[in-house]
N, C-alpha and C positions, 0 to 999 in steps of 0.2 A: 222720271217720265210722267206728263200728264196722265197718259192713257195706260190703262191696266193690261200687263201682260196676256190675258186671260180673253183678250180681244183681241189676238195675234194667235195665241193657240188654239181660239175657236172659227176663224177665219181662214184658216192655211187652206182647204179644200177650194175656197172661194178664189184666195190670191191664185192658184198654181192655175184654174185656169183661165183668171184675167191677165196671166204672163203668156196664154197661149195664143191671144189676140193679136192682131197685126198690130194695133198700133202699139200694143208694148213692146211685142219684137220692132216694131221702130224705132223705138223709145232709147230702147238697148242699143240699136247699132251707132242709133245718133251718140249715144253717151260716148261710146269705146271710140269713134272713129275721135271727137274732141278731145280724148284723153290722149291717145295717140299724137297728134298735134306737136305736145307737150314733151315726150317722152321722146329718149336718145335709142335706138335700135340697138340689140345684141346684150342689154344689161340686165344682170339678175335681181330683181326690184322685191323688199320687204314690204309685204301691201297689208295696210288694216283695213279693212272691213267694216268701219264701225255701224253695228245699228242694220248688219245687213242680211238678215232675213235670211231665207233659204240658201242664199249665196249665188243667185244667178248674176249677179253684176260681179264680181270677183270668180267667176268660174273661168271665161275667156283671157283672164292671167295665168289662173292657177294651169290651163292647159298648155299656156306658152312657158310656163315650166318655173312663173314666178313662185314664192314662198307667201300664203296668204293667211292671215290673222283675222277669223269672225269672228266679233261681238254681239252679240242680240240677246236680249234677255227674254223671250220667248220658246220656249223649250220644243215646242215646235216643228217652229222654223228652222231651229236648227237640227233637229231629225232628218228631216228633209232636208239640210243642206250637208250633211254627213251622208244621204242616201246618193246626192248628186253627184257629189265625189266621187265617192264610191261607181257608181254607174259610168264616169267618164274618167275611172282608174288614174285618178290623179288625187287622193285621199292621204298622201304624204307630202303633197303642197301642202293641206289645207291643216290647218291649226283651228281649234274649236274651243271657244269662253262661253259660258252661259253666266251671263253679267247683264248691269244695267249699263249700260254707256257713260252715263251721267258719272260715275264711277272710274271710269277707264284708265283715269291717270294711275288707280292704284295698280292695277293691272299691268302696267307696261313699263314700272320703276325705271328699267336698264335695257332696254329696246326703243330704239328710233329708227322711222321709217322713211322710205324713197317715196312712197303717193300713201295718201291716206284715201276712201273713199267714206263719203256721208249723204246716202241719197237716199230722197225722201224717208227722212227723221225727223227733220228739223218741226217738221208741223206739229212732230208729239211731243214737243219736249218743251220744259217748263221755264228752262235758265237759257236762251239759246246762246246769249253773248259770252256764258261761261264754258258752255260745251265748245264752242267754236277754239276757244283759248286752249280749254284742255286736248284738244287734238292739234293743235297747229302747236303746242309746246310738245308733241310726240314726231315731230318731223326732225326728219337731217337737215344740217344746213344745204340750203337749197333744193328739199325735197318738195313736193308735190298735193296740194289735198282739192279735192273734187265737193264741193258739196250741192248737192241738186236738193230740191223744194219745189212745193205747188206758187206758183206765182200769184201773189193775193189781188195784183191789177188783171190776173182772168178770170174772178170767181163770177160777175153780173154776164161776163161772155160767156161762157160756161152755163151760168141758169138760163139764160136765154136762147142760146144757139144749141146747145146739148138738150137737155132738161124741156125746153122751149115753154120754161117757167116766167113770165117777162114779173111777176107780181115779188116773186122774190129777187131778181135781177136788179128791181130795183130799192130791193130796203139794204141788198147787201151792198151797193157801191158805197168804195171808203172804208166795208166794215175790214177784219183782221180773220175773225172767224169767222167757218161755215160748216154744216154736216157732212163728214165723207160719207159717202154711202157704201163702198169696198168696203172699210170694218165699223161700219156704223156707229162713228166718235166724233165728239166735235175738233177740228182741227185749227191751229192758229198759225197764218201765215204774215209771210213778210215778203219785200219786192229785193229781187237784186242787188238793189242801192245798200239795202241795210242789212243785209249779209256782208255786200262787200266793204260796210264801215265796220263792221266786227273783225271780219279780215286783218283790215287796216292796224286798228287796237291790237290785236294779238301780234302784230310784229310780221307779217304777211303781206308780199305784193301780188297786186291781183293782173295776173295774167291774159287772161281774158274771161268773157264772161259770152254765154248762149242762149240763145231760145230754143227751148225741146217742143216738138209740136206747136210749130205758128199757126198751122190752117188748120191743121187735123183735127181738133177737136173743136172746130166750129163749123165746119163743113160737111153737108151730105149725112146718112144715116148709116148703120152698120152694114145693113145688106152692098149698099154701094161699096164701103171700103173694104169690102171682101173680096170685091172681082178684083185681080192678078191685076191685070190693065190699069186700072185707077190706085190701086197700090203702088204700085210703077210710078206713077206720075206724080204719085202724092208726096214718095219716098224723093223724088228729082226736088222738088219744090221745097220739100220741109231741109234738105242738106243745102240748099243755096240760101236759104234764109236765117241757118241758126247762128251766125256770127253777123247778120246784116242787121244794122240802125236805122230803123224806129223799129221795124215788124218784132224783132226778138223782144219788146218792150211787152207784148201781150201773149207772148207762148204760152201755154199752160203752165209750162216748167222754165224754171232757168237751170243752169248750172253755171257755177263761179269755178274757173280753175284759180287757182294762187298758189304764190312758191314763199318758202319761208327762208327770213332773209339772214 
């Protein structure tokens, strides 16, 4: 990993309650309902986790009764993702690694999985075309892997429309990198296109692909996205657009589903 563990276990206060913000809880539903899409009803699914933090994106399996696999090498995060278990008494799903990702293949020798999940990782990590590889060679045949990322054609939308920075908006179009400010690291992103050629390379058909927050994050100020009413509407808007072409082109996020062939 580019980014030092130690920027994950001194942030967790930070992260838990930027997960209690609406648009994260939108973040999350859009994710699940997309995953959903994909997935056969009534099957008992071996889900890795990889790179997943506290485990709030792998919890709403692990309570539908799947068997879930975290990796995160932040010691942390996974505290709290062992307390959230714990708390929603589904702690015998949940299977616990404190590893680097980067690593995983050692990890998982004689386990292959139904969905792999990898969201928002991919900006810390150093090798992404070989991480990509070593997870999609941990799939079943015709298993499932999710991987979501900051989408780097919305960092000058983002300085400008969030930030309402227009000075950096503009030295950063085109660039790859830019400052997160959640764990205060520099992050290096890529567009859906080049995810979904790594895909490709690893032996992976790309299923479909989304935009997570089209509007949301250039729209309006936090007070506004607070009233119930405008969440409502934002929530209608951002679910008719996250599979619709060109808008998914500048989400914040994308997410690529692909099945391994």
């Amino acid at each position: 990993m580019t980014t030092s563990a130690d920027v994950f276990n001194n942030s967790m206060s930070r992260w838990k309650t930027e997960q209690e913000h609406p648009w994260q809880k939108l973040k999350y539903k859009l994710v699940k309902a997309n995953i959903a899409k994909h997935l056969k009803n009534g099957e008992q699914l071996q889900i890795l986790d990889a790179g997943g933090g506290n485990g709030l994106d792998s919890l709403y399996f692990a309570e539908a009764g799947h068997s879930i696999h975290i990796v995160d090498y932040s010691k942390e995060m996974l505290v709290e993702a062992n307390k959230l278990a714990s708390a929603k008494k589904v702690e015998n799903n949940f299977k616990i690694y404190h590893a680097d990702i980067q690593e995983i293949d050692s990890l998982f020798s004689n386990i292959k999985f139904d969905l792999i999940l990898c969201h928002n990782v991919l900006q810390y990590v150093e090798d992404v075309s070989l991480l990509v590889k070593k997870l999609t060679d941990l799939l079943k045949s015709d298993g499932f892997i999710s991987l979501i990322s900051i989408n780097r054609y919305s960092i000058p939308y983002q300085r400008a429309f969030l930030r309402g920075d227009l000075q950096t908006a503009l030295a950063e179009i085109g660039t790859r990198e830019h400052h997160g400010y959640l764990f205060d690291t520099t992050l290096i992103n890529y567009s859906a296109e080049e995810i979904a050629e790594m895909l490709k390379q690893a032996n992976a058909t790309i299923e479909s692909d989304y935009g997570i927050r089209n509007i949301y994050d250039y729209w309006g100020d936090n007070e506004q996205k607070s009233d119930p009413e405008t969440q409502d509407q934002l929530e209608k808007i951002e679910f008719e657009l996250t599979d619709k072409y060109p808008y998914k082109l500048l989400a914040r996020y994308y997410q690529i589903i692909a099945r391994k062939e």
